[in-house]
C-alpha positions, 0 to 999 in steps of 0.5 A: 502513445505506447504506455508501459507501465513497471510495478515493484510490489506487483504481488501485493495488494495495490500491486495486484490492483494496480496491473489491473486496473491498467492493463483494463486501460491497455497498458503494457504492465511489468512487474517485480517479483523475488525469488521464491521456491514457491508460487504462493507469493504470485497468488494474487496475481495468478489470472493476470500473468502473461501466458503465450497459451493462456493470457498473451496481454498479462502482466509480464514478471521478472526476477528482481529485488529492491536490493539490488540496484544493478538489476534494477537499473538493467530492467529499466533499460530493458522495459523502457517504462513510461510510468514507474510505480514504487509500491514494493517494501518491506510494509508491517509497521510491528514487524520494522521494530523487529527488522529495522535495518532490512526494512531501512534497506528496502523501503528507504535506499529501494526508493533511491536506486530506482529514482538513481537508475532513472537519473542515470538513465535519462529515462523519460519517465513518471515515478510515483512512490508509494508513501503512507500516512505513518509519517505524520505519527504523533502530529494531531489530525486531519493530516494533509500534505502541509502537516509536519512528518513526526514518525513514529517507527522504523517503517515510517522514518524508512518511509520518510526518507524515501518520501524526501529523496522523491522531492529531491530528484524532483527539485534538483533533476526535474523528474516527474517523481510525486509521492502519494501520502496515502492513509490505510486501504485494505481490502480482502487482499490484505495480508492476514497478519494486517488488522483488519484483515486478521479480523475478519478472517477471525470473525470468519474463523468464529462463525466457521468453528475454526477458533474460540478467540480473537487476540489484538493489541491496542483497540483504540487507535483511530486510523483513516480506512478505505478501499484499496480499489479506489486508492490505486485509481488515485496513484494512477491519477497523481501520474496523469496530472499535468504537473507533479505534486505529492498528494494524500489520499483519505476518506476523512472519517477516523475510526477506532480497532475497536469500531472497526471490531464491532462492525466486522462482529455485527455483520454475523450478528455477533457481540465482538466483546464475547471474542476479542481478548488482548495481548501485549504482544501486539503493541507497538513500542511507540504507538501512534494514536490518530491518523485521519487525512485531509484529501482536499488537494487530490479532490481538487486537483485531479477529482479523486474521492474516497467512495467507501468507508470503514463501515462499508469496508469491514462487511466488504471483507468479512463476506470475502473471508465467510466465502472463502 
C-alpha cells in the first residue's frame, strides 16, 4: 500500500525527526515550510530534501502557511496523503503572552482549516495534532488523558482549542484525527531560545569562553522531559492503531530547571550556582508549576515508553552543544 505522509512543522525539531523516521520506513514524506529569503529555517532538514541529482527519495517541500486555508486545502488535493501530521505552530510558551492572536491564529484555527480541507475533501486520511502537556496548567500531576485541561497561557488555550476541534471532527464526521498529549521532549535540535537548550548551549558557551553568565527565569518548576527521538516514534504509533484515541506521552519522572542545570553543569565538571543568575524577564505572567504525565494508556495500547530520562538527557545535549 502507497503511504504519503504530510508533515506542517517538517523544519522543526519533531518535524525533522519525524520525516526520518518515516522516510527510513519507506514513506513518501511531504513537507510545509514558509517562505523565507533565507535557508536557515530548512537547516535541520538539509540532508533529507529531495534532490533530482542528490536525494531522489527525500523529503519533497512546498510552499504553504498555516494561515492560509485555500493553500492548504489544494495541497491536500495534490499530495493525496494517507497520514497527516500537524506539528506546525507558533510553539514558545513566553513568546504567546507577547503574540497571542498570531499564536490563537496558527496554533488554534491552523488545526481547523486542515481538519476543514480533509472534511471537504472526503480524504481518506489519518490526522494526528501535535497537542502538549501545556493544557493541563495548574491542575496537580501526574496528568493523563482523564485529567481536567486547566491552561494556563495563550499558547495552551490555542492548544485546547485545537485539541477539541481534533475530538470533534472525530465524533461528529468519523475522521481517524487522534491528539498526542505530549510532555516536553527536547533534544540538541531544539531551538536556542527553549530552556533547556539555551542551557546547554550556555554551559557549552562557559567551557568554550564565549560567555561568564547564564541568565533564566523561574529554577523551580517541575516538567516531565524526554527524548524528542522516542516521542515522534510514538505519534507514528497513535496512526497505526486500529482505533483513534488521544494519548499522553511521558516518561513519568518530574524534574526541577534547577536539576536539570545542575546535571547539564556537572557533565563539565561545573558548579551551575557559580554561573546561573536570574532575571525577571524570563517569567511567565502565569507560571505553570508542575507537569509530570502518566503514559499509561499509550504503554498499553500501542507499547510505546519512554527510554530516556532528563538526566541522560541533558549530557545527550550538553556533548552536542561542546562539539558543535
Amino acid at each position: 500500500m502507497r503511504k504519503v505522509a504530510l508533515i506542517t512543522g517538517v523544519t522543526g525539531q519533531d518535524g525533522s525527526y519525524l520525516a526520518e523516521l518515516l522516510l527510513g520506513k519507506g514513506y513518501e514524506v511531504h513537507g510545509i515550510r514558509r517562505r523565507s529569503s533565507s535557508f536557515d529555517n530548512t537547516n535541520r532538514i538539509t540532508s533529507l530534501i529531495a534532490d533530482e541529482h542528490i536525494n531522489k527519495n527525500g523529503i519533497q517541500l512546498h510552499y504553504g502557511d498555516m494561515l492560509d486555508g485555500v493553500n492548504l486545502t489544494n495541497l491536500l488535493r495534490d499530495i493525496q496523503p494517507t497520514e497527516i501530521y500537524n506539528l506546525a505552530a507558533q510553539s514558545h510558551v513566553h513568546i504567546s503572552f507577547t503574540i497571542p492572536e498570531y499564536t490563537g491564529n496558527v496554533d488554534a484555527l491552523g488545526a481547523i482549516r486542515i481538519l476543514e480541507a480533509i472534511r471537504g475533501s472526503g480524504l481518506e486520511t489519518k490526522f494526528y495534532q501535535a497537542s502538549t502537556s501545556e493544557l493541563f496548567g495548574s491542575t496537580p500531576p501526574p496528568q493523563s488523558e482523564i485529567s481536567t485541561f486547566n491552561p494556563r497561557s495563550p499558547y495552551a488555550a490555542a492548544k485546547l482549542y485545537a485539541y477539541f476541534v481534533t475530538k470533534n471532527y472525530r465524533e461528529a464526521f468519523g475522521l481517524f484525527a487522534v491528539n498526542g498529549i505530549l510532555f516536553n521532549h527536547e533534544s540538541p535540535r531544539r531551538g536556542e531560545t527553549f530552556v533547556t537548550r539555551k542551557i546547554t548551549k550556555g554551559v557549552a558557551d562557559i567551557v568554550n569562553g564565549k560567555r561568564k553568565e547564564l541568565y533564566l527565569g523561574e529554577l523551580q518548576s517541575i516538567r516531565d522531559w524526554g527524548y524528542a527521538p522516542e516521542y515522534v516514534d510514538g505519534m507514528w504509533k497513535m496512526l497505526q492503531h486500529s482505533e483513534p484515541i488521544d494519548m499522553v506521552l511521558a516518561t513519568g519522572v518530574g524534574a526541577t530547571v534547577e536539576d536539570f542545570c545542575k546535571a547539564a553543569f556537572s557533565r563539565c565538571n561545573l558548579d551551575y550556582k557559580k554561573y546561573v543568575k536570574i532575571d525577571g524577564k524570563y517569567f511567565r505572567p502565569t507560571e505553570v508549576t508542575a507537569l509530570v504525565g502518566d503514559a499509561t494508556l499509550a504503554k498499553n495500547k500501542i507499547g510505546w515508553t519512554a527510554k530516556t530520562k532528563w538526566n541522560e538527557l541533558a549530557e545527550i545535549m550538553v556533548d552536542h552543544d561542546l562539539n558543535s
